[in-house]
PLY file of the C-alpha trace (Angstrom):
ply
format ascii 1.0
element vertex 365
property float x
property float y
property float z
element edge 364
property int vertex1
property int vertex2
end_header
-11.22 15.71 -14.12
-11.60 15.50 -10.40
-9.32 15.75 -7.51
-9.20 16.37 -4.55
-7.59 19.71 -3.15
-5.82 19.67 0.08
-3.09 21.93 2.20
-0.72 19.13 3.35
1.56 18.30 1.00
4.34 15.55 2.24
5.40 15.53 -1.35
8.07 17.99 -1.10
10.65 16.95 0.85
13.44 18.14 -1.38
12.83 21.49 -1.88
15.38 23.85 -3.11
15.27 27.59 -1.61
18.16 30.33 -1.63
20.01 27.72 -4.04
20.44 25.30 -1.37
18.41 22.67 0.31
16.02 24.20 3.29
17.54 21.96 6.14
14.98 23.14 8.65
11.94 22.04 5.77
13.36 18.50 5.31
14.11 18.42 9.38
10.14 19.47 9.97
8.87 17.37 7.25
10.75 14.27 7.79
10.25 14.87 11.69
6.40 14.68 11.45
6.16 10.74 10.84
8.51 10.00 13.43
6.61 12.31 16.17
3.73 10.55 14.79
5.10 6.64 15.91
5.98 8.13 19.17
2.83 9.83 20.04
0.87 7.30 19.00
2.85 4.55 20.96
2.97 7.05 24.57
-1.20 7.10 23.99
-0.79 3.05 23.11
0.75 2.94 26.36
-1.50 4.97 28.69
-4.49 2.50 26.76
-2.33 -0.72 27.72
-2.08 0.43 31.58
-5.39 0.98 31.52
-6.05 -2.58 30.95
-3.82 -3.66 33.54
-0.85 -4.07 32.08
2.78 -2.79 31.99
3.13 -1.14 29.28
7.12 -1.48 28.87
6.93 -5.17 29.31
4.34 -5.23 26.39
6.55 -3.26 24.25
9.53 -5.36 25.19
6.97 -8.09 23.92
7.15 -6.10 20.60
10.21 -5.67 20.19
11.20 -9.12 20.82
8.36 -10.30 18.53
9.93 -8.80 15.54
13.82 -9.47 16.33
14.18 -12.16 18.70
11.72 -14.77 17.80
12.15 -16.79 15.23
10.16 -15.57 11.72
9.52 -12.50 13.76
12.40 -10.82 10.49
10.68 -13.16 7.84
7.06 -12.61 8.81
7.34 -8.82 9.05
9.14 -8.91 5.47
6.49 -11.05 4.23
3.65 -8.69 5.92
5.45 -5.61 4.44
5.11 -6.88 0.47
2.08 -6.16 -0.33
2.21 -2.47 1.68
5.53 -1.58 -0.42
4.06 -2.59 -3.91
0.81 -1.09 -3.32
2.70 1.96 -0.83
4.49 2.81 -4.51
1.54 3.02 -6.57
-0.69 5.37 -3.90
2.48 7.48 -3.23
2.91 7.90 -7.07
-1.41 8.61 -6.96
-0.99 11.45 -3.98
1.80 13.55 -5.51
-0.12 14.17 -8.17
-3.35 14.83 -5.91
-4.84 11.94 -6.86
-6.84 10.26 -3.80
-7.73 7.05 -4.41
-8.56 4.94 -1.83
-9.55 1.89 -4.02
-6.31 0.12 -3.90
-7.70 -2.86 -1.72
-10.21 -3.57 -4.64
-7.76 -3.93 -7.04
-5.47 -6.05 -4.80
-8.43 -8.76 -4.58
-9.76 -8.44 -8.12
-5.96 -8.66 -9.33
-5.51 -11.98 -7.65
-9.09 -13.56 -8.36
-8.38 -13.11 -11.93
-4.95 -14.10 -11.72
-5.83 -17.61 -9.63
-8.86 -18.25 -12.09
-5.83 -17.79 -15.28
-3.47 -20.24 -13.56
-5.70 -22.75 -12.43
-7.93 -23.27 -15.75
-8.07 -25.86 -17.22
-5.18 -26.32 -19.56
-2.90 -23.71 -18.39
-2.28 -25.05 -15.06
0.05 -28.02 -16.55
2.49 -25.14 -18.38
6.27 -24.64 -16.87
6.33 -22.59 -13.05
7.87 -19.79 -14.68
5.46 -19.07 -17.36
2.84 -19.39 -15.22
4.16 -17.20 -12.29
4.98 -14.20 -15.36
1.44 -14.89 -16.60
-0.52 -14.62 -13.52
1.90 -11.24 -12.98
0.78 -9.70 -16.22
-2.93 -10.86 -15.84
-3.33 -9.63 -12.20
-1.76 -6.35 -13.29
-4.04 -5.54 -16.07
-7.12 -6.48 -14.39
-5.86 -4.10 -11.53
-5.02 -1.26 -13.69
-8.03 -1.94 -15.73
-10.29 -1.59 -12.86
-8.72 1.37 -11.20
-8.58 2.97 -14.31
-12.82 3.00 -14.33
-12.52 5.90 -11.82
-9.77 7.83 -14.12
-12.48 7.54 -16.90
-15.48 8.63 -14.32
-13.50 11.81 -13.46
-12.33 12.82 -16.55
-15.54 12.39 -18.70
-18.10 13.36 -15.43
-16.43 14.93 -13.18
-17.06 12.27 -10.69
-15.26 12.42 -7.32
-12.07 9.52 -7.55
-12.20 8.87 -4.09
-16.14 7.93 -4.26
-15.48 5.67 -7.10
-12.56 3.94 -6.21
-14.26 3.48 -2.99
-17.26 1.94 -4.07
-15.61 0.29 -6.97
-13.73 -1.65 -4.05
-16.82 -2.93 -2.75
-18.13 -4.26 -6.05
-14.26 -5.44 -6.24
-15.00 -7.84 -3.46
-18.29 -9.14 -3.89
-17.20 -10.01 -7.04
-14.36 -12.23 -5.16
-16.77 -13.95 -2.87
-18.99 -15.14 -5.97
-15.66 -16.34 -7.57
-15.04 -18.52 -5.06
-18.59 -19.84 -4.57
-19.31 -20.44 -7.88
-16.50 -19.37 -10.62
-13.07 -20.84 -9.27
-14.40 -22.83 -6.60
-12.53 -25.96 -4.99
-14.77 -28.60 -5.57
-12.37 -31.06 -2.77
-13.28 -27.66 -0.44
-16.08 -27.66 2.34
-16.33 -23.77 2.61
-16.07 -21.25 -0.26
-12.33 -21.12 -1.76
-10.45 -21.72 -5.03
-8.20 -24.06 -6.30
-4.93 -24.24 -4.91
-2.29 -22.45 -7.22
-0.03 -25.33 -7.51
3.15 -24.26 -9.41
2.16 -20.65 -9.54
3.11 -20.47 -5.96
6.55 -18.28 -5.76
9.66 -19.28 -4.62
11.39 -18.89 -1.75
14.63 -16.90 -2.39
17.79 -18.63 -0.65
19.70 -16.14 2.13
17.00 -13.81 2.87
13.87 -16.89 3.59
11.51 -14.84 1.86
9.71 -15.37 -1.08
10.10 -13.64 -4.43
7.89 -11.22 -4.23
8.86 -9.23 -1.23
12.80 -9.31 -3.53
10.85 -8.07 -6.48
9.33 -4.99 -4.26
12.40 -4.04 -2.95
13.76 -3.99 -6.43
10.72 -1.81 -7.23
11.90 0.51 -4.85
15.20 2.17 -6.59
12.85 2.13 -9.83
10.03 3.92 -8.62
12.58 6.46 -7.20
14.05 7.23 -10.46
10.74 7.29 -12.01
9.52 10.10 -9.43
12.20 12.12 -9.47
14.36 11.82 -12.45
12.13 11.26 -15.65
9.87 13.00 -17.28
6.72 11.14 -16.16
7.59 12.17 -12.50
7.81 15.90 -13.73
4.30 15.75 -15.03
3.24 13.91 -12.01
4.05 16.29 -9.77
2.86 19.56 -11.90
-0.88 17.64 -12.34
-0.90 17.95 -8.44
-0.01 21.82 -8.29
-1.05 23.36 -11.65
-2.82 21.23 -13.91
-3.09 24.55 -16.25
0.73 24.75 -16.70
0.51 20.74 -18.09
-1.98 21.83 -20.02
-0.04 24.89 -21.56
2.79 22.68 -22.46
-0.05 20.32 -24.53
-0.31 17.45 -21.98
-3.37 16.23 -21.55
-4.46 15.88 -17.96
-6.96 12.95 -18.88
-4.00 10.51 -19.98
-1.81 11.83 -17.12
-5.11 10.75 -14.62
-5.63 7.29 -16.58
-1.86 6.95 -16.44
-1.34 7.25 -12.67
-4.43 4.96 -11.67
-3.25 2.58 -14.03
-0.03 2.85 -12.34
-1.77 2.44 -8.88
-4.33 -0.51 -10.10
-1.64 -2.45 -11.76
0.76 -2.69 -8.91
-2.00 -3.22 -6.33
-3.40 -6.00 -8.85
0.17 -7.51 -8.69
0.20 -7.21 -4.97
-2.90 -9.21 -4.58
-1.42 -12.23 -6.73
2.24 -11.82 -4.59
0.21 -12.56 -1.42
-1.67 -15.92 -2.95
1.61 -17.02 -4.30
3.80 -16.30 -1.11
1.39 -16.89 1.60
-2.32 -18.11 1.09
-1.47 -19.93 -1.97
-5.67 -20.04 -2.31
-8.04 -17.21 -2.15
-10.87 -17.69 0.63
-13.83 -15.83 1.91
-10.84 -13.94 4.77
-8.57 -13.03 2.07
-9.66 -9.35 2.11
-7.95 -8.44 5.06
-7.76 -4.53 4.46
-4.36 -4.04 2.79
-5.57 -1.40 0.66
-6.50 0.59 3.40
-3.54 -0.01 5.67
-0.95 0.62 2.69
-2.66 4.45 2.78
-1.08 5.08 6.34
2.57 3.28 4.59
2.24 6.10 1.65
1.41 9.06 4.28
3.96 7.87 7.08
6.64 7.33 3.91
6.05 11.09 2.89
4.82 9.60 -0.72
8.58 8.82 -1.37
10.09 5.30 -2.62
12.02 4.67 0.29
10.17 6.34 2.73
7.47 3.43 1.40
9.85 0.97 2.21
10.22 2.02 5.41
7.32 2.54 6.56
6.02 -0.91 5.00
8.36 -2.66 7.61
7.71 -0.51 10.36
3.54 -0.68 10.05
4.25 -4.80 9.33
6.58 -4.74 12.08
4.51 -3.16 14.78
1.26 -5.77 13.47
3.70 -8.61 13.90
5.08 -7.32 17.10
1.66 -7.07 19.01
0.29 -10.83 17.53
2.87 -11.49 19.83
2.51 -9.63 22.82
-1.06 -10.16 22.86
0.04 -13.89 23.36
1.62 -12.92 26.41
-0.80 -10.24 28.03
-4.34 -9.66 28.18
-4.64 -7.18 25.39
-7.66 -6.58 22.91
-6.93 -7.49 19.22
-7.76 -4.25 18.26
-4.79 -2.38 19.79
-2.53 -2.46 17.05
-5.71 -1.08 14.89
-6.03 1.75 16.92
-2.33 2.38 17.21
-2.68 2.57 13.17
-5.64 5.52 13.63
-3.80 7.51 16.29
-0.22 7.17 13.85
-2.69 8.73 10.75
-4.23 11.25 13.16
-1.43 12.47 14.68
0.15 12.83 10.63
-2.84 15.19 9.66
-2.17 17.41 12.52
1.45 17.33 12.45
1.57 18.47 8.78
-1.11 20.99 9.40
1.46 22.13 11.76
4.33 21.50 9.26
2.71 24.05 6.94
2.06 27.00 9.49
5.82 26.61 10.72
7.26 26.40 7.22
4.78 29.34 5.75
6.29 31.75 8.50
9.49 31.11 5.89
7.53 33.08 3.09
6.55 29.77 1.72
0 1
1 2
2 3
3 4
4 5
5 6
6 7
7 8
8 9
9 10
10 11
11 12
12 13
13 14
14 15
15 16
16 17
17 18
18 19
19 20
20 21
21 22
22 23
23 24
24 25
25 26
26 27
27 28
28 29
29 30
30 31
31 32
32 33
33 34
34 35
35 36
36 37
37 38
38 39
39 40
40 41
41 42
42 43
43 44
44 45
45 46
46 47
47 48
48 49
49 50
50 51
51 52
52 53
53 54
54 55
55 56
56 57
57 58
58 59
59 60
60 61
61 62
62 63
63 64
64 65
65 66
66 67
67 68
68 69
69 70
70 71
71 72
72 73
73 74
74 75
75 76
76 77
77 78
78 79
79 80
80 81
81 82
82 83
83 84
84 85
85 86
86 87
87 88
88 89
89 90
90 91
91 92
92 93
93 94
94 95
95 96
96 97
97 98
98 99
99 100
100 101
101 102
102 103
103 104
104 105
105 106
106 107
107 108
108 109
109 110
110 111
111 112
112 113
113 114
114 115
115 116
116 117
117 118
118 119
119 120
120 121
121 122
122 123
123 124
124 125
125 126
126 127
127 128
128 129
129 130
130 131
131 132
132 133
133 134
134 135
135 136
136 137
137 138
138 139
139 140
140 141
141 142
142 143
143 144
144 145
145 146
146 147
147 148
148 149
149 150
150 151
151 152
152 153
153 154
154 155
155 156
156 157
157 158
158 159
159 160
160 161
161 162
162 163
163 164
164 165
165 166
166 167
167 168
168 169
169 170
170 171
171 172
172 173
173 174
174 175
175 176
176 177
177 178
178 179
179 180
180 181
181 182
182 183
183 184
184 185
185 186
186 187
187 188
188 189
189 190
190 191
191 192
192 193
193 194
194 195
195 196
196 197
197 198
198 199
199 200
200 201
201 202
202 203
203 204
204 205
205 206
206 207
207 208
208 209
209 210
210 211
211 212
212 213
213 214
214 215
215 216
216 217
217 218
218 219
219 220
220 221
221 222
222 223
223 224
224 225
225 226
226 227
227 228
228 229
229 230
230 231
231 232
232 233
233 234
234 235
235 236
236 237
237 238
238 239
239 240
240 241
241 242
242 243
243 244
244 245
245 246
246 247
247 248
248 249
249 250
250 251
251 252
252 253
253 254
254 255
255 256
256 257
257 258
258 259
259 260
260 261
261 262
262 263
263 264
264 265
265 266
266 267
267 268
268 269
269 270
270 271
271 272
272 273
273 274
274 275
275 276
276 277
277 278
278 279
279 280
280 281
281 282
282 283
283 284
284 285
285 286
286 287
287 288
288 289
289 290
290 291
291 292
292 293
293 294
294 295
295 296
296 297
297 298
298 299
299 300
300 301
301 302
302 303
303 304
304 305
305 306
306 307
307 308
308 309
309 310
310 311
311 312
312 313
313 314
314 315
315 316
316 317
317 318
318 319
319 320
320 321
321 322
322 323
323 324
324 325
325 326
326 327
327 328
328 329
329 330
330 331
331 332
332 333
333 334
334 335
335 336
336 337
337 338
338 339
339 340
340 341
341 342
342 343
343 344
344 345
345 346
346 347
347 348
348 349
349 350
350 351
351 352
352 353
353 354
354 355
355 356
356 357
357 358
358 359
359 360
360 361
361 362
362 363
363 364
């Protein structure tokens, strides 16, 4: 097995000292992603003046983007789904020091093989419901099945996970761009695309104007807590990231626990991919690789690899990409801003726990 050994730990935020809970650990711990949004926005803001522009009225812009335009609520919900359900499944991954990074290969391979079920001949004419719980179940084992290639590389060689899942992503979506050339490819389409999902598409849940699947990760939320932190599984999890020996001593084998949790990660990230086809692109084209994977690393790390902290920090990274397609309609601001914003939030998280760890080991810990 192979994993990846580190000194940060955000996985701890309940930890239990003197037989009470260390106030000052979950005040420093907690604080750390909050510092992290503020630094990184006072740095945004010295970058925006530098260009010219005020940068209060731009983060007015923001501000108002999200919750004073119109879909500014719906569009950040919608941009969060795919970061919560594939948020869970890293944060799950890290606590037990599992660093994958091949989540955004999963997402696409989940939903090629998902649109190429639902759209086959023969299958596309069944009820909406059976085909929106088949495409579910097909993009999810496809996703755990090809995360799971890394669990089996690190347990039988030794190979690094984050190499494999890496690379495995890149296979991931060349294997999506010959799809849709050649394999599930819209013959009514001029560029490269598949076949509109039709009545796989998910529906739009009255009251909150969202579509299913960003009600279903929510629901996922309360679940995944319970699972982390009150069962068994969630035990293990978090004993494979510490002291793999001690699992071992109580005849667990590590291997399954390793398969298990990229499964976990593969099968939610699979699902994730087939959410945002059904709820948004409702086709899969050459730009549907837009680098969730990646950004849902920063929604585990800035969510201290806790359920809710997933949740939100989903809507706050969704918020703050919604926020600045707006502003940057109203200033003169590079399109990379809000991508650099991102780096700075995960830079200033690294050092922050580093200092996290220093300030909580003068405690004896």
């Amino acid at each position: 097995m192979s994993t990846v050994a580190v000194e940060i730990d955000p996985a701890e935020p309940d930890v239990v000292e003197g037989g009470g809970t260390s106030l000052r650990r979950i005040a420093v711990v907690g604080g750390v992603p909050v510092a992290a949004i503020v630094v990184a926005l006072a740095i945004g803001a010295v970058l925006i003046a530098r260009d010219g522009e005020n940068p209060f009225a731009v983060y007015a812009d923001v501000v108002r983007g999200v919750f004073v335009a119109k879909r500014g609520l719906r569009s950040t919900a919608i941009g969060a789904t795919p970061l919560i359900y594939m948020g869970l499944g890293l944060a799950i991954a890290y606590r037990a020091k599992l660093f994958t990074i091949g989540a955004e290969g999963q997402f696409v391979l989940g939903a090629t093989a998902a649109v190429a079920v639902v759209t086959a001949d023969g299958v596309r004419d069944l009820p909406a419901f059976v085909l929106v719980v088949l495409a579910i179940v097909v993009a999810g084992i496809v996703g755990a099945a090809w995360s799971s290639i890394s669990a089996v590389l690190a347990n039988r060689y030794n190979t690094s996970i984050v190499i494999s899942s890496l690379l495995l992503a890149y296979i991931a979506a060349a294997v999506m761009q010959w799809m849709i050339r050649k394999g599930i490819r819209d013959p009514k389409s001029f560029v490269p695309a598949s076949r509109v999902i039709g009545d796989a598409s998910l529906p739009i849940v009255p009251g909150v104007n969202v579509h299913a699947g960003f009600v279903i990760a929510v629901a996922l939320v309360p679940i995944a807590w319970v699972a982390v932190t009150r069962s068994r599984f969630g035990f293990r999890v978090d004993v494979i990231g510490h002291n793999p020996l001690a699992l071992r001593a109580n005849e667990v084998r590590t291997g399954r626990m390793v398969l298990a949790v990229l499964a976990i990660v593969g099968a939610l990230s699979g699902i994730a991919g087939y959410v945002e086809v059904a709820g948004v692109t409702n086709r899969i084209n050459g730009e549907f690789s837009v680098g969730y994977g990646f950004t849902a690393i920063i929604v585990a790390l800035l969510g201290r690899l806790h359920p809710a902290g997933v949740l939100v920090a989903a809507l706050a990274v969704s918020g703050l990409t919604i926020g600045f397609d707006a502003a940057e309609r109203q200033h003169q601001l590079p399109s990379t801003l809000v991508g650099v914003i991102q780096a700075l939030i995960i830079i200033v998280v690294v050092i922050g726990d580093a200092v996290a760890v220093r300030l909580l080991g003068r405690d004896g810990r």
